[in-house]
C-alpha positions in Angstrom: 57.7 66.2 98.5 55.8 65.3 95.4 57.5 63.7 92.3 56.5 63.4 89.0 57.3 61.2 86.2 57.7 61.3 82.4 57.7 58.5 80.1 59.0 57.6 76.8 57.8 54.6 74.9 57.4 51.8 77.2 60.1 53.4 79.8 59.5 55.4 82.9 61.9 57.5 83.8 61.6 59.3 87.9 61.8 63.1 87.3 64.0 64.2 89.9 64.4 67.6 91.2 68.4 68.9 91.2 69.6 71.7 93.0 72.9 73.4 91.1 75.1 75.7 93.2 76.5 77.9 90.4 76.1 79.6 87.0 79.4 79.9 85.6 80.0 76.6 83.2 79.6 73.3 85.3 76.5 74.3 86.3 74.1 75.3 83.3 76.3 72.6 81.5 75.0 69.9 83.9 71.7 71.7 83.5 71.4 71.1 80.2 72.0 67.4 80.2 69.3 67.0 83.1 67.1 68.7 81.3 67.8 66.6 78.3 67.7 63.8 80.0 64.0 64.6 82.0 64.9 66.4 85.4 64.1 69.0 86.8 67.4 71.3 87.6 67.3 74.2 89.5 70.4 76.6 89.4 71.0 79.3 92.2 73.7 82.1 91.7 75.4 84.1 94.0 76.0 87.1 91.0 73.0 89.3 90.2 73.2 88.1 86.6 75.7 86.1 84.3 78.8 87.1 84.2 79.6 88.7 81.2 83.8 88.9 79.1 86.1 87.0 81.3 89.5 85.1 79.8 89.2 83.0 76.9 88.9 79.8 77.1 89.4 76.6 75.4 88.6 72.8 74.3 91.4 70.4 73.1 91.6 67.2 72.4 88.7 64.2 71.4 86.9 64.0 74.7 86.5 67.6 75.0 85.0 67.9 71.2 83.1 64.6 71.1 80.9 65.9 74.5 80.2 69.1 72.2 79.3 67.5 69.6 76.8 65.8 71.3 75.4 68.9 72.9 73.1 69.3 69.6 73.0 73.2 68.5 76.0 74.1 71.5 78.8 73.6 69.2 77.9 75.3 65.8 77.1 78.4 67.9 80.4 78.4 69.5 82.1 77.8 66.4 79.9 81.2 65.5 81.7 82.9 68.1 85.2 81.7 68.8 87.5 83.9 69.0 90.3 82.1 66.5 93.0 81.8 68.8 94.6 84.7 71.3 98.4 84.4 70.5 101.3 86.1 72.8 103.7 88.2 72.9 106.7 88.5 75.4 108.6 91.7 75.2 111.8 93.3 77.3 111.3 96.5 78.8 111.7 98.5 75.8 109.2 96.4 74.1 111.3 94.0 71.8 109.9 90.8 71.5 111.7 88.1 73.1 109.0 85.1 72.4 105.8 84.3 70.5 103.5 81.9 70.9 101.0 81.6 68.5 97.1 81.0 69.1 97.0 77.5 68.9 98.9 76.9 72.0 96.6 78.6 74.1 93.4 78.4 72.3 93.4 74.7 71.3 90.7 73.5 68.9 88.1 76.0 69.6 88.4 79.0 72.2 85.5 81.2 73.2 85.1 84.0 75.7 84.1 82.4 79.5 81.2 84.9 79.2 79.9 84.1 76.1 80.5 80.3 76.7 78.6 80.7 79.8 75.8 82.3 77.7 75.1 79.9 75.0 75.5 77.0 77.9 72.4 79.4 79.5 70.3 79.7 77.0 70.5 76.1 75.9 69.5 75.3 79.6 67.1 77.7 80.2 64.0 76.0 78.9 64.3 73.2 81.0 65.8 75.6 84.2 64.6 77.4 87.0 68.0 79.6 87.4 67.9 81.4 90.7 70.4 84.8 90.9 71.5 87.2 93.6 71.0 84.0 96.3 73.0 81.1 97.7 72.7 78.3 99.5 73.2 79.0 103.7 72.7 75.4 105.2 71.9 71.9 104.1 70.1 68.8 105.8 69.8 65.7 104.4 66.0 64.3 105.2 64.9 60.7 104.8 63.7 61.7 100.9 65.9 64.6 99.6 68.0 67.6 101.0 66.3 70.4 102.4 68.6 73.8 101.2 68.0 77.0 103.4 68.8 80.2 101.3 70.1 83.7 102.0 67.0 85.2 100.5 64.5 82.4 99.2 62.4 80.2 101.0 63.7 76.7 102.3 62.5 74.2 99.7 63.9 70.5 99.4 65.5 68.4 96.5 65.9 65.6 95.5 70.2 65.9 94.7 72.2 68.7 95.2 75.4 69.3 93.3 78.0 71.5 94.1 79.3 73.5 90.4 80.4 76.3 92.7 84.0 76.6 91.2 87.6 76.5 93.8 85.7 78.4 96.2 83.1 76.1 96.5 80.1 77.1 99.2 78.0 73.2 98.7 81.6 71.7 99.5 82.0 73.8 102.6 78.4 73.7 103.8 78.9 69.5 103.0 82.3 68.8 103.1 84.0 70.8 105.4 85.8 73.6 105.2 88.2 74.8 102.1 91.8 74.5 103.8 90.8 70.8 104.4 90.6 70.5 100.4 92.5 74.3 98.2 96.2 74.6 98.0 97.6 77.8 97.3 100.2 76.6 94.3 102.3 80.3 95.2 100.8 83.1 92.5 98.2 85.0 92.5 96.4 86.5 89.6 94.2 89.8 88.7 92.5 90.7 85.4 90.5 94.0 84.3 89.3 95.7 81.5 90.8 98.9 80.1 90.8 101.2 77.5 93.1 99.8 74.4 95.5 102.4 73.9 98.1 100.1 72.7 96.1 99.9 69.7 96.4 95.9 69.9 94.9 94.4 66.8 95.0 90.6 67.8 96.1 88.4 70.9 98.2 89.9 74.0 101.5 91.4 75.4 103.0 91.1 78.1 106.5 91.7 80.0 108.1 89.6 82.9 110.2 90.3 85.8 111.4 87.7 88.3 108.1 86.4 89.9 106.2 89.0 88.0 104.0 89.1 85.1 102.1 92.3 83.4 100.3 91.5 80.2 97.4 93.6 78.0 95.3 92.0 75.5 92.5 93.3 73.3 89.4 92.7 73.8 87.6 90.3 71.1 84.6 91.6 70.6 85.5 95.6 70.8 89.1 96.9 69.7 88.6 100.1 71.6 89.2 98.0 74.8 91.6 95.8 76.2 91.8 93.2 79.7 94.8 93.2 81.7 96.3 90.5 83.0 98.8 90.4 85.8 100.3 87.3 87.8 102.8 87.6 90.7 104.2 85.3 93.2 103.7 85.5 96.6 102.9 83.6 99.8 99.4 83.2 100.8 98.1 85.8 101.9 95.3 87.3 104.3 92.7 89.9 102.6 88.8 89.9 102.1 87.5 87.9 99.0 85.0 90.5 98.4 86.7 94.0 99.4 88.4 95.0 95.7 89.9 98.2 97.2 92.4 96.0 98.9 93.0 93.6 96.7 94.1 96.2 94.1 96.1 97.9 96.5 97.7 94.2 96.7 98.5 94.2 92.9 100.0 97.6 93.0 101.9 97.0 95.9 103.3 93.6 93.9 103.9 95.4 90.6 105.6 98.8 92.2 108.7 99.7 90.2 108.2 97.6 87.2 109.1 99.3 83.7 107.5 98.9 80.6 103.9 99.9 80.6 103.1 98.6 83.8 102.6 102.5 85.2 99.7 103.4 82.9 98.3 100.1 83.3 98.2 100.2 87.3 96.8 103.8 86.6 93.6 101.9 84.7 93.0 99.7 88.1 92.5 102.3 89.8 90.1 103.6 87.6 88.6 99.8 86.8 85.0 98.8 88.0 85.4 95.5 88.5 88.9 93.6 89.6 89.4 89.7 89.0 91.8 88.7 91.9 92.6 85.2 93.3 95.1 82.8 94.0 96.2 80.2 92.2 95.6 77.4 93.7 94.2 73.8 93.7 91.4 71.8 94.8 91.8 68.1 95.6 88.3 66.1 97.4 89.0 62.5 98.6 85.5 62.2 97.3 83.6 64.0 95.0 79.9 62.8 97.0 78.1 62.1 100.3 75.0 61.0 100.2 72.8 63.0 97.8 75.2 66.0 97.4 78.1 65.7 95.0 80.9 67.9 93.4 81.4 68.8 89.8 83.9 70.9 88.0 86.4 72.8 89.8 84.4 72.5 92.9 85.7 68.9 92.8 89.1 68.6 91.3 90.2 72.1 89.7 93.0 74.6 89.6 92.2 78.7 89.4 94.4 78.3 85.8 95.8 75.9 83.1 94.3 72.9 84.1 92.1 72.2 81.6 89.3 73.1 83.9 86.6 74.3 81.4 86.4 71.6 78.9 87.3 69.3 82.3 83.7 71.0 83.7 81.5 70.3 80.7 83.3 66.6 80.4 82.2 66.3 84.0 78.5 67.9 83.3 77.7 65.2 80.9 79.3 62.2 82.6 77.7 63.2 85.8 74.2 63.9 84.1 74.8 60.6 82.0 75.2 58.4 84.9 72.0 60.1 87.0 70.1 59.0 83.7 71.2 55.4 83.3 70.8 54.6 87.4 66.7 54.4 87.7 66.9 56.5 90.7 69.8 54.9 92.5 72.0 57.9 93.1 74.7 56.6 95.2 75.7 53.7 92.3 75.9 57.1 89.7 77.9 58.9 91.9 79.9 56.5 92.3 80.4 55.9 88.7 80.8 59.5 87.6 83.9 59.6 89.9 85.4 56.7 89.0 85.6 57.0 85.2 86.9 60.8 85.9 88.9 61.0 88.8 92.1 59.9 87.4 91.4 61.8 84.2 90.6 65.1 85.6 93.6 64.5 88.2 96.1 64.2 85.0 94.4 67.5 83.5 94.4 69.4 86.7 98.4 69.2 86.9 98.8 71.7 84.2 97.4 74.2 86.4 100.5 73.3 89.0 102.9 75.0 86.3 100.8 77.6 85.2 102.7 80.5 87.3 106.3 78.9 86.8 105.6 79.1 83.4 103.5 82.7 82.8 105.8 84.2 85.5 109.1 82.0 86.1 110.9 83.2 90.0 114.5 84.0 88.5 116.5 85.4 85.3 117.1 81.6 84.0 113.9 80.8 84.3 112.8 83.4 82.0 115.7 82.8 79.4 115.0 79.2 79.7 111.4 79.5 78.8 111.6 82.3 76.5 114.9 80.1 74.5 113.0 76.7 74.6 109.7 77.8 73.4 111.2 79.7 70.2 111.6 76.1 68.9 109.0 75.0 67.0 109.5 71.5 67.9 108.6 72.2 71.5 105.8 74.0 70.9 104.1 71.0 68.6 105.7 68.7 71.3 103.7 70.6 74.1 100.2 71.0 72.2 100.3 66.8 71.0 100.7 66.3 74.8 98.0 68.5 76.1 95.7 66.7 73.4 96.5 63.4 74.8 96.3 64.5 78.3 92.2 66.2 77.5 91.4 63.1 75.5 92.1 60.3 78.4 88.5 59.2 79.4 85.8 56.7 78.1 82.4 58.4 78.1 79.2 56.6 78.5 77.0 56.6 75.5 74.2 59.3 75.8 71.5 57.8 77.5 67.7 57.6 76.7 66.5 61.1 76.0 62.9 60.9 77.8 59.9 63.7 77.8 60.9 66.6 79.6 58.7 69.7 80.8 59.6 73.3 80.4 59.7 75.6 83.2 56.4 76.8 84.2 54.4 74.2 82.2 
């Protein structure tokens, strides 16, 4: 395989050719800093096309803003489009309000759609990108110069590195790794979102109503008020169904949600109807290490949970540090690799642990648990309490200064 070079003042700099399982947000995020930085990434997608809507998310918190901030034009366009915070409602069965949480305490510093983050993280990468959809990645070999990638649909071709941004599911860490019960815990909830006509008439944030175990929430959509996402989480054991059949897994949701009050009739009624259902457990993935030999994790792939652990401003943290640490190695993969996971491990591992309270707190298993929560969480105190510590817990890593930005080719050119 041929390699090129590009060179900036007096400084040579190898031009290495990535392959990037995965177009959600590690992966055009850690596209973008290779291409900054004078590689060549190449980013192959599973999905037809990006993924468009999705839940918001969020960045919190010093390292999370400081790694946008160095992303150039990334940050004033999602200031552009955040969506200002998505505050929630809890209500009883007849729809009194029992607790609100205001936008700040899920939407941090600056929330955006996952679609249109996804987007702008795209675009910003694309110049520099070869992105590859409706393909993955079916076997890998590591050959005495690179990795040689066999694909679904394309032709073999070899790389240099191959990173896994793949999310909890991750198809590099199986093909590399081993298989994903050796590394994903199912943390006891599973969770479903869809998109729905807004006949609430919501004006701002979400709704929702809890049972035991159970919640059913409705939210309008940001960018049109005539529609709305549901969002439903329920605890169960782990259970056995096909990851890409969505009949069954909606008949799963109704079958978890049958008999609850409040609205939760008309909005089962819109699943049936829905084109597309969101289902997966939540669950956790935990890698004893995050590389072997020129194939490494990033993102949820690596260390993750499906919600509340920080794991989209974790992901683009993880992008840069990764990219950052290529840059400064002068070819020696293994030392940046080895790097990368030592200045994150223990910081993504302390974010991640939100995500093991995410369904005992959305959807708490008995009656006091739900009093609890809804009682302490009307006070104030708690709530600031709660947001200081989430800050603390996003802002707990030392990033390497940007490195050296050298020459870098377009696609094509």
């Amino acid at each position: 395989m041929s390699r090129s070079s590009s060179t900036s003042g007096n400084r040579t700099v190898e031009n290495r050719t990535v392959l990037i399982s995965g177009a959600s947000i590690a992966g055009p995020a850690l596209a973008y800093w290779l291409g900054r930085y004078g590689y060549r990434p190449t980013v192959v997608e599973l999905a037809p096309a990006l993924r468009g809507g999705g839940q918001a998310v969020d960045f919190r918190g010093e390292t999370h803003m400081t790694v946008l901030e160095r992303m150039g034009d990334v940050l004033p366009e999602l200031r552009r489009i955040r969506t200002g915070g998505s505050p929630m409602r809890f209500v009883d069965a007849d729809g009194r309000q029992l607790l609100h949480l205001p936008g700040e305490f899920a939407g941090g510093e600056l929330e955006v759609l996952r679609g249109d983050l996804a987007r702008v993280l795209y675009e910003h990468s694309l110049p520099y990108t070869e992105y590859v959809f409706g393909d993955s990645v079916t076997a890998l070999t590591e050959t005495p110069t690179g990795v040689r990638a066999d694909f679904r649909h394309g032709a073999t071709r070899e790389f240099d590195l191959v990173i896994g941004a793949d999310g909890l599911h991750s198809n590099i860490r199986r093909l590399a790794f081993g298989p994903e019960r050796s590394y994903v815990s199912h943390l006891g909830y599973y969770a479903a979102t869809w998109q729905l006509p807004n006949y609430l008439g919501l004006t701002s944030g979400s709704v929702g109503h809890n049972t035991p175990g159970r919640l059913a929430s409705v939210g309008v959509d940001h960018h049109d008020p005539d529609r709305a996402g549901a969002f439903f989480v329920f605890a169960a054991p782990e259970l056995t169904y096909d990851r890409h059949d969505p009949e069954q897994q909606k008949r799963l949701v109704a079958d978890a949600f049958a008999g609850m009050g409040w609205e939760v009739p008309r909005l089962l009624d819109s699943l049936h109807a829905a084109p597309e259902l969101y289902f997966d457990s939540i669950s956790r993935a935990d890698v004893p290490a995050w590389s072997k030999g020129r194939i490494a994790l990033v993102g949820d792939a690596a260390c993750g949970a499906t919600i509340g652990g920080m794991g989209t401003g974790t992901a683009v943290v993880a992008a840069y540090v990764l990219a950052t640490e290529l840059a400064r190695s002068g070819g020696d993969h293994q030392a940046a690799f080895r790097r990368y996971e030592s200045a994150l491990r223990t910081y993504a591992q302390g974010c991640q642990k939100g995500g093991d309270r995410t369904g005992k707190f959305l959807a708490p298993g008995t009656t006091l648990g739900l009093r609890l929560r809804n009682g302490l969480l009307s006070r104030r105190f708690l709530l600031d309490l709660m947001l200081r510590v989430g800050q603390e817990v996003s802002s707990g890593v030392e990033l390497p200064d940007v490195a050296p930005v050298v020459g870098r080719s377009r696609v094509g050119c």
